[in-house]
C-alpha positions in Angstrom: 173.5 -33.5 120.7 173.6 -30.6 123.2 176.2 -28.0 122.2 177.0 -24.8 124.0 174.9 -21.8 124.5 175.8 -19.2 121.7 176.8 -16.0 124.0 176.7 -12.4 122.6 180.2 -12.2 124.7 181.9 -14.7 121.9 180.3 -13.2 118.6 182.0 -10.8 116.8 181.4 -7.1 116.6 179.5 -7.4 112.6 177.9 -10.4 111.2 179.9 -10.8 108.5 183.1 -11.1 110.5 181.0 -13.9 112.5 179.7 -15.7 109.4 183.3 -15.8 108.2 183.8 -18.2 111.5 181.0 -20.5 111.4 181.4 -20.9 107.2 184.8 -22.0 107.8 183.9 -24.1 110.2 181.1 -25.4 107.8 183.7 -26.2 105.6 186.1 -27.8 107.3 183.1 -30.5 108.4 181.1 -30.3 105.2 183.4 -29.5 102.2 182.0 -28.0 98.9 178.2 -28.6 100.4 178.9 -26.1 102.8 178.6 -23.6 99.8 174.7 -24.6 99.5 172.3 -21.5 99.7 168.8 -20.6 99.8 167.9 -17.8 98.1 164.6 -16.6 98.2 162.9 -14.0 96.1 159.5 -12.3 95.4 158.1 -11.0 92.7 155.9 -7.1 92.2 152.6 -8.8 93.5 154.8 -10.1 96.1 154.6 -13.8 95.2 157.6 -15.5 97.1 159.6 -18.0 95.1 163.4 -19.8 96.4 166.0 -21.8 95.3 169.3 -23.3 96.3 172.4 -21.9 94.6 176.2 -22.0 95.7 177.5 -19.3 97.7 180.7 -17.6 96.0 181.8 -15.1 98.1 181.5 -13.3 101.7 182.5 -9.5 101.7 182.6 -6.9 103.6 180.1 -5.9 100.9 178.0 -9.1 101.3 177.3 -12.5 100.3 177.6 -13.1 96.6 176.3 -16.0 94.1 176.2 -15.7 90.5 173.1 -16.4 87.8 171.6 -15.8 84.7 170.0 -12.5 84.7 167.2 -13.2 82.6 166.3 -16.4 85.0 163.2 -16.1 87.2 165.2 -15.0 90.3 166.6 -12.3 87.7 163.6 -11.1 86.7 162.2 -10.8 90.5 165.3 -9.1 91.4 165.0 -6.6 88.7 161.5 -5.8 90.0 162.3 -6.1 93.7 165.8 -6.2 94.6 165.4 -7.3 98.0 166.4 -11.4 98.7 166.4 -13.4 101.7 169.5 -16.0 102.1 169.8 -19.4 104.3 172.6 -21.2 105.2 172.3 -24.6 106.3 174.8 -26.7 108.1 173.2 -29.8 109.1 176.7 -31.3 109.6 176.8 -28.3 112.3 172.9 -28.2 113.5 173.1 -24.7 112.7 171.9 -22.2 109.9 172.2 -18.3 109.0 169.2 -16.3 107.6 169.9 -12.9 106.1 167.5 -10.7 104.6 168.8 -7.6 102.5 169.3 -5.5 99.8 170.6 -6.6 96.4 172.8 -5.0 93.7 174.6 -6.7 90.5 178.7 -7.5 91.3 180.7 -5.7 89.2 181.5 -6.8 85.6 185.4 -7.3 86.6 184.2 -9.7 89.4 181.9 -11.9 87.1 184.5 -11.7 84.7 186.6 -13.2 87.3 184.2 -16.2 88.4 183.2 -16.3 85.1 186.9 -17.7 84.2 186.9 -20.4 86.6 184.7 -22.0 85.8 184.5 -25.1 83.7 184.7 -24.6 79.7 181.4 -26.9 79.3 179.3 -25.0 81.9 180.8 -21.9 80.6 179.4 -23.1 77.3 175.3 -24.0 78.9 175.1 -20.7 80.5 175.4 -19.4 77.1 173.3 -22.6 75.6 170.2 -22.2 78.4 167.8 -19.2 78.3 167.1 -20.2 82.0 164.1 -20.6 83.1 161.9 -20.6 80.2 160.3 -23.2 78.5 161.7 -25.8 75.9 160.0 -28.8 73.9 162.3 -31.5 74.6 165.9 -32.4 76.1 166.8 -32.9 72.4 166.5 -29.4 71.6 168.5 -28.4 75.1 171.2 -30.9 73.6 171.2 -29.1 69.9 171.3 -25.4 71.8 174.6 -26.6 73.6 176.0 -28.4 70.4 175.5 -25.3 68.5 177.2 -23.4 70.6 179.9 -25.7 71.3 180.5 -25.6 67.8 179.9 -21.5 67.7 182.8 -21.5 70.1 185.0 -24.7 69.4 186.8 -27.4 71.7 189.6 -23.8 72.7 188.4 -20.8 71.8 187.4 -18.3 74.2 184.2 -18.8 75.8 183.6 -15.0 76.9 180.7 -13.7 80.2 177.4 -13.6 78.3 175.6 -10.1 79.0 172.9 -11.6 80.6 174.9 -13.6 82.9 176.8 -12.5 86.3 176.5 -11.9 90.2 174.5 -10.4 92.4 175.8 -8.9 96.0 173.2 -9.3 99.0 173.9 -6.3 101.2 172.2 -7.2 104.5 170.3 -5.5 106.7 169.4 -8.7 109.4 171.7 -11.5 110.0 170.1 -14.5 112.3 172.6 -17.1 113.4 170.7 -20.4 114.9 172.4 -23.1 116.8 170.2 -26.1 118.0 170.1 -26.9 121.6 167.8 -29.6 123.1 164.5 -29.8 123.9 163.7 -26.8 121.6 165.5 -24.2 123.6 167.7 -23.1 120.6 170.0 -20.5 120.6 169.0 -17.1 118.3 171.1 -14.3 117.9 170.6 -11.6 115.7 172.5 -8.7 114.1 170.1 -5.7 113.2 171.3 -2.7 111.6 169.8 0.3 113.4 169.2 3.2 111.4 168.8 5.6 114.5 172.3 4.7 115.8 174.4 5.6 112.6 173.7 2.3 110.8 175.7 0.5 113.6 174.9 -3.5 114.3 172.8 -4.3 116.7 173.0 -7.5 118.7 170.1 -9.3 120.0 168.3 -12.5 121.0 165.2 -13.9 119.7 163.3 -16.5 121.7 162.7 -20.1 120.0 
């Protein structure tokens, strides 16, 4: 399918306010898969690693997901606290890539996600020491029966320390549309030191 050229005339002034537009569109097509996100990472000797998490939030801060601090992506972002971010929407045949700078959310907004979410994963996160090794599933199955039983079937299940979000401040927002034949559409948002930190809008060739 063909779809219209992307013009800078039609995008919004900052690429948040624009992602805003396409994720709700992404949405509306796609439901909760919309929410899927690349988020790539390297580590001190610059070894690159990525992963696809769930997107849960866009502000005017940035684009939030949450994790395990003590994970792999933790530790690299605890080294390096730069991350690079794609959103796909084949639904759409488009995707976002955002490259920034990364900070922890705030303890009130973990807290906050933290509560929605379902008392059994609620009750892994505190059950997994992500990303390091284990013997067997059987042992993964006694962690999370001992502390189901630590916590029982409605007590409070309270925000591990080691667990909570992270806030991708960007710096470079691409927004891709396919067209045919190859000759896609690229625009991208730069922020330009030299002009006050303002947005600037450009397009890349194909």
């Amino acid at each position: 399918m063909n779809y219209p050229p992307l013009d800078e005339a039609d995008f919004a002034a900052d690429p948040i306010t624009q992602y805003r537009h396409w994720y709700a569109e992404a949405q509306a097509r796609m439901g909760p898969a919309a929410d899927a996100l690349v988020v790539a990472t390297a580590d001190t000797r610059g070894v690159p690693s990525a992963r696809v998490v769930l997107l849960r939030g866009v502000g005017d801060e940035g684009f939030t997901f949450f994790t395990n601090y003590d994970s792999a992506k933790g530790r690299d972002l605890a080294d390096n606290p730069r991350a690079a971010l794609v959103s796909h929407w084949h639904d759409l045949d488009r995707q976002v890539r955002v490259k920034g700078r990364v900070t922890k959310a705030s303890r009130e907004d973990s807290i906050a996600y933290w509560n929605t979410r379902p008392r059994p994963s609620r009750i892994s996160a505190w059950a997994s020491r992500q990303s390091e090794t284990i013997g067997s599933r059987e042992q993964l199955e006694a962690a999370y029966a001992f502390q189901h039983d630590r916590f029982g079937d409605d007590g409070d299940v309270p925000l591990p320390p080691f667990w909570g979000g992270y806030v991708v401040t960007p710096d470079d927002v691409e927004f891709w549309q396919h067209r045919d034949d190859r000759l896609h559409d690229r625009l991208r948002y730069r922020r330009e030191p030299a002009a006050g930190g303002r947005w600037v809008l450009e397009r890349l060739q194909p």
